[in-house]
C-alpha positions in Angstrom: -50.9 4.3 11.7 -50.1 2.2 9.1 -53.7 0.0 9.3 -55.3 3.5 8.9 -53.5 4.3 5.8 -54.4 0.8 4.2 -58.0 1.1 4.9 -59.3 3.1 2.0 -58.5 0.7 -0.2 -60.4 -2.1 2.0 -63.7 -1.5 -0.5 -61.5 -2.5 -3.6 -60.0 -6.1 -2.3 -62.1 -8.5 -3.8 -61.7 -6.6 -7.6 -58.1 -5.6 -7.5 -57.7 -9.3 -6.0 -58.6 -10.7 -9.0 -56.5 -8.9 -11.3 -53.9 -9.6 -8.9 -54.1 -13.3 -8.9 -54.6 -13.3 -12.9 -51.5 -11.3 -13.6 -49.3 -13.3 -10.7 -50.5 -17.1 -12.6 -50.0 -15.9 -15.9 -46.0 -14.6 -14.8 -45.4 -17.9 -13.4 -47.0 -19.9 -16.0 -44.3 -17.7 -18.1 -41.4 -17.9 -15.1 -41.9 -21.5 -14.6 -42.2 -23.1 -17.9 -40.9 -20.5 -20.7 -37.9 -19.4 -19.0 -36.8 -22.6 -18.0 -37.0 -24.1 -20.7 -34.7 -21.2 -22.3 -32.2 -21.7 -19.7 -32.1 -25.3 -20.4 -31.3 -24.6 -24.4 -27.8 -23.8 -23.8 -27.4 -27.9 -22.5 -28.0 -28.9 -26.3 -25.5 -26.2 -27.7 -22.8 -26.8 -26.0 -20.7 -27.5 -29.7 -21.6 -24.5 -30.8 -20.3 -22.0 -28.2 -17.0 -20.4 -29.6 -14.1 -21.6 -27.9 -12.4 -20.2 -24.8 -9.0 -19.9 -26.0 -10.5 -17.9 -29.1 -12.3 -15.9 -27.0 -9.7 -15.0 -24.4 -7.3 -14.1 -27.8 -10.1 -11.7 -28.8 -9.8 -9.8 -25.5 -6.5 -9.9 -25.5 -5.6 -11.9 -22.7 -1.7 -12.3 -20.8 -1.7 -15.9 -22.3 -2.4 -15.1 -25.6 0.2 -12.2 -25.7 2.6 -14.7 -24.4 1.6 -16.8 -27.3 1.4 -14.1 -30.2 5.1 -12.8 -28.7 6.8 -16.4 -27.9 7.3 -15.4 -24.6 7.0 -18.3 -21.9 8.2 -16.6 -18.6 5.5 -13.7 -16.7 5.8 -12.3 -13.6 3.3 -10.9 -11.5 3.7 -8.1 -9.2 1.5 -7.8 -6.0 2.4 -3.8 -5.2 1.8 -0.8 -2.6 4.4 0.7 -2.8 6.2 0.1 -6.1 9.0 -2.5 -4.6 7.4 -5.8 -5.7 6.3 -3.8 -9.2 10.3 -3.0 -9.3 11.6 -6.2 -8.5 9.1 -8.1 -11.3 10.2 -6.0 -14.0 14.1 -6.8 -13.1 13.3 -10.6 -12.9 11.4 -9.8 -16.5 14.8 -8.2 -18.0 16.7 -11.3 -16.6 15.1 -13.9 -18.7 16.2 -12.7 -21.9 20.3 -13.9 -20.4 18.8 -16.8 -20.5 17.4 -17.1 -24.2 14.2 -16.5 -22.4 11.3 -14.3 -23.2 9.7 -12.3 -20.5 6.7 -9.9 -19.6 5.5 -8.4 -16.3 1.8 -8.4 -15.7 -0.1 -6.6 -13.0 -2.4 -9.3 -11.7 -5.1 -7.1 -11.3 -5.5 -6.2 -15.2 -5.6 -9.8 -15.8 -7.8 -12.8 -15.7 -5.9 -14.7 -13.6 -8.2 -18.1 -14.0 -6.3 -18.1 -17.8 -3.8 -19.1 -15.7 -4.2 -23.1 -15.9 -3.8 -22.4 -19.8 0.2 -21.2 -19.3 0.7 -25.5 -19.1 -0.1 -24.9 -23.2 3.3 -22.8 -23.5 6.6 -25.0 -23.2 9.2 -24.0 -20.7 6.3 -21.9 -19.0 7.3 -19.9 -15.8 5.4 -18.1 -13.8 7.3 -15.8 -11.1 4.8 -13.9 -8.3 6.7 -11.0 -6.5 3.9 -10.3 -3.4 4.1 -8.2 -0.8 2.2 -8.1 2.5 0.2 -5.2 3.5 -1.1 -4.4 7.1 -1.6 -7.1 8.9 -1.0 -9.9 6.4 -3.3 -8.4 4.1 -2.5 -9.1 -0.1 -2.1 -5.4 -2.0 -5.2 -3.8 -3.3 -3.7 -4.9 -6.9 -4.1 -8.5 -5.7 -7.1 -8.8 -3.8 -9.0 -10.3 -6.6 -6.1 -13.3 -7.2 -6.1 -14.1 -3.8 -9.6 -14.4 -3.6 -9.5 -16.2 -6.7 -6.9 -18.7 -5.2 -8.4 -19.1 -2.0 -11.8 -20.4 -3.7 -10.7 -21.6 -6.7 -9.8 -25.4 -7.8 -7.7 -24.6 -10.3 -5.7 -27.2 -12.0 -2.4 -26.0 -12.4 -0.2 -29.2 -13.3 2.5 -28.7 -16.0 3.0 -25.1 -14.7 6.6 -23.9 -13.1 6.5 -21.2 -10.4 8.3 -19.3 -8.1 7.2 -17.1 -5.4 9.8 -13.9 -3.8 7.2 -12.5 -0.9 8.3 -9.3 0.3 7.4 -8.1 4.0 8.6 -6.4 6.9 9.4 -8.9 10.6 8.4 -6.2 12.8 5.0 -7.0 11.8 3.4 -10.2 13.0 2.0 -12.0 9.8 5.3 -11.2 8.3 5.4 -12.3 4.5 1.6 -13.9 4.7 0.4 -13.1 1.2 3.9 -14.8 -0.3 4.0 -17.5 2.0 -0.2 -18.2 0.9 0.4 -17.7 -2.6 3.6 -20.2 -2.6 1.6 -22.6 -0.7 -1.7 -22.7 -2.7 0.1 -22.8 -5.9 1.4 -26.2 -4.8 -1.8 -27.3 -3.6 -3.5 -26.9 -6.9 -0.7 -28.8 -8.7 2.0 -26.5 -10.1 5.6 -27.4 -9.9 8.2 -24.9 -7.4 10.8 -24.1 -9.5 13.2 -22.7 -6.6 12.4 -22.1 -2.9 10.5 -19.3 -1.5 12.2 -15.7 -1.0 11.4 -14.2 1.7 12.5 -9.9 1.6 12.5 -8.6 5.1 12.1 -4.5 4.5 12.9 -4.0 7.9 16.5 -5.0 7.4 17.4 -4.8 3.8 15.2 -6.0 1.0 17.7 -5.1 -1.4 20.1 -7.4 -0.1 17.3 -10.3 0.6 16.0 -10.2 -3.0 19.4 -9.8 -5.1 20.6 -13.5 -2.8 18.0 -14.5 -3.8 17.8 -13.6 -7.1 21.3 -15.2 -7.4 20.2 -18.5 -6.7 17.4 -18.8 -8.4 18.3 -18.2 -11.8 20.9 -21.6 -11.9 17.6 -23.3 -10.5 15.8 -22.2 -13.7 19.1 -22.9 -16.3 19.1 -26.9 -14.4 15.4 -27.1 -14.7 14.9 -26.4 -18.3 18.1 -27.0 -19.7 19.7 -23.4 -20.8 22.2 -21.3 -20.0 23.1 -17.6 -19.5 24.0 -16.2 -23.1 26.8 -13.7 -22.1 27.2 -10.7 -20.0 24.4 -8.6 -18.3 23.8 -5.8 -20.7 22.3 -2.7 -19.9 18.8 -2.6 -21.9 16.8 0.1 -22.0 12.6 -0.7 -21.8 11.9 2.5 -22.4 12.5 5.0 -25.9 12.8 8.6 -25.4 12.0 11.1 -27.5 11.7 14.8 -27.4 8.6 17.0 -28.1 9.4 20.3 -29.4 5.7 21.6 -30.4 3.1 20.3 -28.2 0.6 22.1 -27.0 0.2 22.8 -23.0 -2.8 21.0 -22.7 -1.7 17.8 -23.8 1.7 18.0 -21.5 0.9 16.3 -18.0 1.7 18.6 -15.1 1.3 16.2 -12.0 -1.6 14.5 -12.2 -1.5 10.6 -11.1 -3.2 9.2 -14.2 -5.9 11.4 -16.4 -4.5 14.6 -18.4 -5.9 17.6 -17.3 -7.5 15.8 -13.9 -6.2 18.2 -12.1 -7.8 21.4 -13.9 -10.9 19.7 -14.1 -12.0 17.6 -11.4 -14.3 15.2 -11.6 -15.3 12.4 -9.1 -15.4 9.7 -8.1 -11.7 10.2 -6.6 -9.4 7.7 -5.2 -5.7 6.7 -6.1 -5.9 7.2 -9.6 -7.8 10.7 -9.6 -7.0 12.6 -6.3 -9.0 15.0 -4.9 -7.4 18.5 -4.7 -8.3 19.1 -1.2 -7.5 23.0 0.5 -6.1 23.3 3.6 -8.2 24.7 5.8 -5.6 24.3 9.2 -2.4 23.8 9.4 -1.0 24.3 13.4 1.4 23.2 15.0 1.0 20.7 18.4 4.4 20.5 20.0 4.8 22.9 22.8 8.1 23.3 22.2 11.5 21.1 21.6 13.2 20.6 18.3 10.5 18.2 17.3 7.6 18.9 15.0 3.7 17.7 15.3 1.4 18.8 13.0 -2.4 18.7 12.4 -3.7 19.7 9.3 -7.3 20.1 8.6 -8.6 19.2 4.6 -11.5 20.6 3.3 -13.2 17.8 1.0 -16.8 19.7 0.8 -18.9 19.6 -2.3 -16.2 16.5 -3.1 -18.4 13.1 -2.6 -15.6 11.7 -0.5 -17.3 9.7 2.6 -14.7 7.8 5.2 -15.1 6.3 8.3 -13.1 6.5 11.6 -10.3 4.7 11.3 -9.8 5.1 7.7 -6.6 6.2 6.2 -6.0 9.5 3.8 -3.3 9.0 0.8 -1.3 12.3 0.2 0.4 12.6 -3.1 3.6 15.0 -2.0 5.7 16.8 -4.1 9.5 16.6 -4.0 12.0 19.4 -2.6 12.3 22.1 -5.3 16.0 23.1 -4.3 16.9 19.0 -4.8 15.0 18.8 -8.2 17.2 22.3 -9.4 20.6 20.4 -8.2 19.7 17.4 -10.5 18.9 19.4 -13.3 22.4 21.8 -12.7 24.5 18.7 -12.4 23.3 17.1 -15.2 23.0 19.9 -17.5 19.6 19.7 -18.2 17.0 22.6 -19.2 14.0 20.8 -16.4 11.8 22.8 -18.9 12.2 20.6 -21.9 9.3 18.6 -22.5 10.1 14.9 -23.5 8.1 11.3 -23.7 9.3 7.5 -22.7 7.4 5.3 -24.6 7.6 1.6 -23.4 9.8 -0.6 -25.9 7.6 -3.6 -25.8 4.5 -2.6 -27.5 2.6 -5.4 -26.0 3.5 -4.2 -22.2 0.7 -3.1 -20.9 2.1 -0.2 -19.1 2.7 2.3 -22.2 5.4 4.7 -19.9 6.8 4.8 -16.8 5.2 7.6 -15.3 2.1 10.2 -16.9 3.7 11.4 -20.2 4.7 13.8 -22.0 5.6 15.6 -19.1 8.5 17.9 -18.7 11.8 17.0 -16.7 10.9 18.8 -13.6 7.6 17.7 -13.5 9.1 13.8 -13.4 11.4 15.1 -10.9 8.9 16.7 -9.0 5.7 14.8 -8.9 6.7 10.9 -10.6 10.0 9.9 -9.2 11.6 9.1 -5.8 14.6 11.0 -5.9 14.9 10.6 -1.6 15.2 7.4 -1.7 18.9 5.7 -1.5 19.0 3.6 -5.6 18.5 -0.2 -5.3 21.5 -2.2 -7.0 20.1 -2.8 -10.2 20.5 1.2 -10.8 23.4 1.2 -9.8 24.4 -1.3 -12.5 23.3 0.5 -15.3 24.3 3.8 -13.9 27.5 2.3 -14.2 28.0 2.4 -18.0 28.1 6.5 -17.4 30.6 6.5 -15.1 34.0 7.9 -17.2 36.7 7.2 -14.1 37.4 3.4 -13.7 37.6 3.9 -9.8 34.2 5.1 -9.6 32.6 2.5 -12.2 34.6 -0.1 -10.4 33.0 0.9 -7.2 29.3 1.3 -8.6 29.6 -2.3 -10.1 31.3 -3.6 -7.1 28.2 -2.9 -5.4 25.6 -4.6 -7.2 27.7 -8.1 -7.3 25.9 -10.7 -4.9 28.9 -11.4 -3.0 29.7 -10.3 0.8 31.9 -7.3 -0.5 29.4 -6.1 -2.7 26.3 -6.6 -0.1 29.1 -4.8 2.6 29.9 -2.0 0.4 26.3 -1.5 -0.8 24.7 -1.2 2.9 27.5 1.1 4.4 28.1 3.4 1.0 24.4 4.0 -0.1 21.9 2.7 2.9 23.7 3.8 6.0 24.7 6.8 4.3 21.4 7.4 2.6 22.7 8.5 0.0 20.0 9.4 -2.7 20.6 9.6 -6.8 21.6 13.6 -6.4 24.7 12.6 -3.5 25.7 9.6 -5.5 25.9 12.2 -8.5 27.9 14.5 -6.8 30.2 12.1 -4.8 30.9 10.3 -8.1 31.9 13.4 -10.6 32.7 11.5 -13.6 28.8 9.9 -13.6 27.3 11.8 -16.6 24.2 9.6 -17.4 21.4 11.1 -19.5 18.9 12.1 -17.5 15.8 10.1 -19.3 17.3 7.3 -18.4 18.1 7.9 -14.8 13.9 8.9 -14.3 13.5 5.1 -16.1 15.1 3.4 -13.6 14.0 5.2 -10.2 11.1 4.2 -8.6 7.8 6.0 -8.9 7.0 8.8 -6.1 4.2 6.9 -4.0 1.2 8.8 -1.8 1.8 8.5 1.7 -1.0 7.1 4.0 -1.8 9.1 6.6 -4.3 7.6 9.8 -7.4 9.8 9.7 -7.5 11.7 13.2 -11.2 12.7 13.0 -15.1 11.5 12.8 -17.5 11.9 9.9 -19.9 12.9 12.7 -18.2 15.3 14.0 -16.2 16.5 10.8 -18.4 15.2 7.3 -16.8 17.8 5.2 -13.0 17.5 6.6 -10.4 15.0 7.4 -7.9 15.9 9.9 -4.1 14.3 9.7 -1.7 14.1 12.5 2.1 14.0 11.9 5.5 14.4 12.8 8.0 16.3 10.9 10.8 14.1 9.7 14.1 15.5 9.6 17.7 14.0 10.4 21.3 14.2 9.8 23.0 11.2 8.6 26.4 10.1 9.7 28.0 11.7 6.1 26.0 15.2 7.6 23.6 15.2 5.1 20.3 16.7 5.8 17.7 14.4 5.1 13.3 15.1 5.1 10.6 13.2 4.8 9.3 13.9 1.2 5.7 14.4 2.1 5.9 16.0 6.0 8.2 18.3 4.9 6.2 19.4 1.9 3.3 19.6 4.3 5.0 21.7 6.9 4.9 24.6 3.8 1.2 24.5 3.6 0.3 27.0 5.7 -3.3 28.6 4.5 -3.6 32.3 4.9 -7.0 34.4 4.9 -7.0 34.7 0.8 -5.2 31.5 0.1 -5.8 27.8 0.8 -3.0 25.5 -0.3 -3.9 22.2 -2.1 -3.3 18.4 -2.2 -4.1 15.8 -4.1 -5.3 13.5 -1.8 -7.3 10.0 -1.7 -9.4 8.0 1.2 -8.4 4.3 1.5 -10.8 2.3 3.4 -9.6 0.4 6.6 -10.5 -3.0 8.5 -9.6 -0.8 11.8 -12.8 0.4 12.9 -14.7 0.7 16.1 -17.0 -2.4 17.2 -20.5 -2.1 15.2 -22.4 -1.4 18.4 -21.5 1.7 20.9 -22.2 0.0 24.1 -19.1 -2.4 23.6 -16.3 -1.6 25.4 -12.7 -0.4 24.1 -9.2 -0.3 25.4 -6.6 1.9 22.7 -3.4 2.0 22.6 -1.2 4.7 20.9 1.4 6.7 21.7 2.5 9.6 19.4 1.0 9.6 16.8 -0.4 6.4 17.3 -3.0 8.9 19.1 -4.6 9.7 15.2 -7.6 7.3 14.7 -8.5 7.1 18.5 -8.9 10.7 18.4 -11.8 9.4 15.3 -13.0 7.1 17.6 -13.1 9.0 20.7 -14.9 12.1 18.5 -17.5 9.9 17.4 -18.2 8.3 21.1 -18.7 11.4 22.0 -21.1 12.2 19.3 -22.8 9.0 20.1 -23.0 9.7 23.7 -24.7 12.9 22.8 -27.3 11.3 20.8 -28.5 9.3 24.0 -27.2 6.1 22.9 -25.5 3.8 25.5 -21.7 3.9 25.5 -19.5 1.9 26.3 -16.0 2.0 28.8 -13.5 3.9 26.5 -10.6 3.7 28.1 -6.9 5.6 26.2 -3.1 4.5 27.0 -1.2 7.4 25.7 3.0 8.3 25.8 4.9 10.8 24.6 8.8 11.9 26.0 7.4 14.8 27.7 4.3 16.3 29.6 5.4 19.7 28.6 6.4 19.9 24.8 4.8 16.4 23.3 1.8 15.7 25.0 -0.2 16.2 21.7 -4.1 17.1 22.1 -4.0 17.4 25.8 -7.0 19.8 26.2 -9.4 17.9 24.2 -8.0 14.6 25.8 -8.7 16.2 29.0 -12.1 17.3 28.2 -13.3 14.0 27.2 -12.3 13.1 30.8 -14.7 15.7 32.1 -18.1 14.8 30.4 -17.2 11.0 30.7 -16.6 10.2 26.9 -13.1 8.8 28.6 -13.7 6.3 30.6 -9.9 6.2 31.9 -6.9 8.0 30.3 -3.6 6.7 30.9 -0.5 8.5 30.0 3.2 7.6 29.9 5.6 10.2 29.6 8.6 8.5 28.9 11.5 10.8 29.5 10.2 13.1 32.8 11.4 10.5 35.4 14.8 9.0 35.8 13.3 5.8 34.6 11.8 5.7 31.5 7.9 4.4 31.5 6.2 3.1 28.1 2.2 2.3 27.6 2.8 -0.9 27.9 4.1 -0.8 31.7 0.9 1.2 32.4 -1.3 -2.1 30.3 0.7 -4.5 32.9 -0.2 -2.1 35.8 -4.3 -2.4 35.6 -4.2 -6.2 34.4 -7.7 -6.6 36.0 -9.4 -3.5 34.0 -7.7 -5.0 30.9 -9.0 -8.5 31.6 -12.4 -7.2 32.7 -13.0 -5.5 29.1 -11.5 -8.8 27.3 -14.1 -11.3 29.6 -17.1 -8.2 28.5 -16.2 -8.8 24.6 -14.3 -5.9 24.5 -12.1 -5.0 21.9 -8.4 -3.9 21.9 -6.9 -1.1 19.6 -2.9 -0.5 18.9 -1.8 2.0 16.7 1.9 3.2 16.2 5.2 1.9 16.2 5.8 -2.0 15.6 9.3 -2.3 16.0 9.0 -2.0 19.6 5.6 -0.9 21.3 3.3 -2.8 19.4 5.2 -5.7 19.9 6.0 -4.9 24.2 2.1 -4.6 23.8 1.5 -8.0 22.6 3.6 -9.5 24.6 2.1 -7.9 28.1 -1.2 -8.4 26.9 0.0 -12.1 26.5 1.1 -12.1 30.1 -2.3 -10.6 31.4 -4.3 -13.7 30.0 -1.9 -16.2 31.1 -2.0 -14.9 34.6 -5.8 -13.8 34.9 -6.9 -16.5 32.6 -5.2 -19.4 34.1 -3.7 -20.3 30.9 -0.4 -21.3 29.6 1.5 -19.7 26.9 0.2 -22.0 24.0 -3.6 -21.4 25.6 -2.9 -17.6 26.0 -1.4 -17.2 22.1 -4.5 -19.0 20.9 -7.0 -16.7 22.9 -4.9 -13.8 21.2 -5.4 -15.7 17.7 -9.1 -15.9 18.6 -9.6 -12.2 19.2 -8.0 -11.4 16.0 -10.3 -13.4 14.0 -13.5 -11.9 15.8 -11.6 -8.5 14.9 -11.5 -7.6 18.3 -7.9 -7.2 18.3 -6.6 -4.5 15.7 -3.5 -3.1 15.3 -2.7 0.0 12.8 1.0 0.1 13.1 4.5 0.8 10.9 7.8 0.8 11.4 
């Protein structure tokens, strides 16, 4: 077909070949000898071109607002979920005790290769607070520095760092990105100031990072000579003012970062402009018990949003009204007041804390954690409110880095969970203004949610799957999950859909690039989510006539009857063949308890089949425990049908991560 469409213009070759031929030698006469020899101009001009430092002072750059400020001590922040962000700004406040200047600096809204030029500042320090995402992934914030470090050759010699890494030891690449950072710094010549820190978040962070925090300071006073200057005072970084006439449309009223976003949307969306997606479904997939499962259907239609199985959705979730009315009663506070925090330090580069102006219970509401048990360093300055002596005594008792303080801190406030309202009301001669209180809690983050659908089957909806969290803690306080709980009100009736703002962040945990290749998954609970993705768009491809390959599903639950979650659909896939093999483990319906991973142990030839065929292995779900009995039976299965010892069998594992045929989507 294509010959026959080319052969009209047969009777013209020899003429339009000509003109062809003229035109192509005259642009490479041009390409060849005029453009070169303009690309070779800037050789002989080198003298001329305006300095970098001058230039990078033009833009603005971190090292030339350290310069203009005579500051010599900036901290980076590598941040999901606000705690490295939080921990960098405390280190930042603890330099000027030390006749220091310092500034926090997001990495990403930064040229980090100025960073060889901080030598030119005497007394530099450079402190990197990181945190490890996924599976010893950086934070989207620093992606681009750790690219930069990994290919960059940097000479960073008469530069002083220090590196706190936060992370979590149920997961297996724990603290990667700190441990990388602190490593490659040294590589490329800078000087380590004090020893790693290493924050495990699955104990408690708190207590990792004030230790270490202890220690490190006297490192700095010995290395460069100084001292503290006197007592830790309570400084505020942020000024509050409040707005009387303002008109509504230039109030913020829950929107993550553009005014009015919200009222008129616009795309592209993502973390910084969510999409105000309806909920179309809203059912509930327990069959009973005094557990909660739900799955929730979002209509992002007409919204651009495109995601792939596997993906996760980001929820921004709105906290209990009834809490945010108790803060506000015990406080004294009209929540209706509208008020601004404008950021001390004019050079900061984040202006406020949180969208303002905004009014009291929207900050409650929509920008800060108020769930959340305080870290010590609120505690401190909550302190200075605190009328009775006993109770001050108490507050700053906990924040000291000694055993008594660490003891007291983890059994009075994190056992407890005890959030900023219970610590309010347990402590009644506490009366701290309320701006101050939203300055020093953490910012209310979007939870991420696994996707538990296909853009084949579903391209104008994204389905999430997840359990109600609700508990009693040893002091009988009732304590919810911020977002599930705020979910579990969305119910959509025939005239109204309810709304969230809502995000897509792209994931590395996706189903091999060709359909023929075979997959084993793992995922009890809700670990079921982004199989039931991938299992929706097998089934899609199967339909299409492509070649499939064995899909094969370990699924648990505590019981057949109330928990096992999708079990008609599951079931289904059985029947036309889209499952291969389904597996299930129902833990608590026999007098001895059987997990996914006993099942895993139980067909060690299947499993070892599909790793031999380049098949790839899926976990999602818990890591404390499951993902880790997982690892360690699929561990077993290679040594024994692979003929391998443990050190050969770990390496074969380490192998299969690397080709990305061995994922895991987990938390704890």
């Amino acid at each position: 077909m294509a010959s026959e469409e080319m052969a009209p213009e047969s009777g013209f070759f020899s003429m339009m070949d000509l003109f062809v031929l003229s035109a192509a030698g005259g642009f490479a006469i041009y390409w060849f000898y005029f453009r070169n020899r303009r690309q070779e101009q800037p050789t002989f001009k080198k003298l001329t071109v305006t300095p970098v430092l001058e230039r990078q002072e033009s833009m603005g750059g971190f090292i030339s607002k350290m310069k203009n400020h005579e500051r010599n001590v900036v901290v980076f922040y590598g941040s999901q979920t606000g705690t490295a962000e939080e921990f960098a700004m405390r280190l930042s406040k603890d330099a000027a005790r030390y006749g220091m200047k310092g500034m926090v600096a997001d990495p990403e809204e930064c040229e980090m290769d100025e960073l060889p030029q901080l030598k030119e500042i005497s007394n530099n320090l450079v402190i990197f607070c990181m945190a490890t995402y996924g599976e010893g992934d950086p934070t989207d914030n620093a992606q681009e520095f750790y690219e930069w470090l990994q290919g960059g050759s940097a000479e960073l010699d008469g530069i002083n760092f220090a590196v706190f890494g936060l992370g979590n030891k149920t997961y297996e690449h724990f603290n990667a990105t700190g441990k990388y950072v602190d490593k490659r710094l040294e590589e490329l010549g800078a000087t380590r100031v004090f020893e790693l820190g290493l924050g495990d978040d699955d104990a408690n962070i708190e207590e990792d990072f004030v230790t270490w925090r202890e220690r490190f300071w006297p490192a700095v006073c010995a290395k460069f000579g100084v001292q503290a200057t006197g007592e830790d005072i309570s400084v505020r970084q942020y000024r509050f003012s409040k707005l009387e006439d303002i008109a509504p449309e230039k109030v913020f009223t829950g929107e993550i970062s553009r005014l009015g976003s919200f009222a008129n949307q616009k795309p592209p969306y993502d973390a910084k402009n969510p999409y105000l997606s309806p909920i179309l479904v809203n059912r509930e997939l327990h069959k009973g018990g005094d557990r909660s499962c739900m799955h929730i259907e979002l209509d992002i239609s007409g919204s651009k949003i495109r995601y792939e199985a596997g993906d996760h959705v980001g929820v921004y979730p709105i906290n209990d009204a009834e809490t945010v009315e108790k803060i506000g009663k015990r406080l004294g506070i009209d929540l209706d007041t509208i008020f601004t925090l404008d950021n001390i330090d004019e050079e900061a580069s984040k202006k406020h804390p949180f969208p303002c102006p905004c009014s009291y219970r929207t900050a409650l509401s929509h920008y800060v954690d108020i769930q959340t048990p305080p870290r010590t360093h609120v505690l401190r300055e909550l302190a200075d409110y605190a009328s009775d002596p006993a109770e001050k005594d108490l507050l700053l008792t906990m924040t000291q880095a000694s055993e008594e303080g660490k003891t007291k801190y983890l059994e009075w406030v994190v056992k407890d969970h005890r959030n900023i309202l219970k610590i309010l009301e347990d402590l009644p001669s506490l009366n701290p203004p309320l701006d101050h209180v939203l300055e020093l809690l953490p910012r209310l983050q979007a939870r991420l949610y696994s996707i538990s659908s296909s853009p084949k089957v579903m391209p104008d909806g994204i389905c999430i799957t997840a359990v109600l969290l609700e508990y009693t803690t040893r002091i009988g306080k009732l304590t919810k999950g911020v977002a599930t709980s705020w979910l579990k009100q969305k119910i959509p009736t025939d005239g109204i859909k309810p709304r969230v703002p809502i995000y897509v962040r792209k994931s590395q945990f996706s189903l091999p690039f060709k359909p023929s290749t075979p997959i084993i998954m793992i995922g009890p609970g809700t670990g079921l989510a982004p199989f039931r993705g991938f299992i929706q768009e097998r089934d899609s491809q199967r339909q299409e006539g492509k070649q499939v390959g064995s899909t094969i599903l370990y699924f648990g639950c505590r019981n057949k009857a109330t928990d096992f979650i999708y079990e008609e659909e599951l079931t289904d896939y059985v029947k036309k063949g889209t499952l291969t093999k389904l597996y299930t483990a129902f833990s608590r319906d026999q007098p001895q308890k059987v997990y996914v991973q006993h099942l895993l142990q139980q067909n060690a030839d299947e499993t070892w089949k599909v790793l031999e065929n380049n098949g790839h292995i899926y976990i999602c779900g818990d890591a404390r425990n499951m993902a880790k009995d997982v690892h360690s039976v699929l561990e077993q299965i290679i040594m024994q049908k692979g003929n391998m010892d443990k050190a050969q069998a770990e390496d074969y594992i380490k192998k299969l991560q690397n080709k990305g045929r061995y994922s895991s989507d987990v938390w704890s």
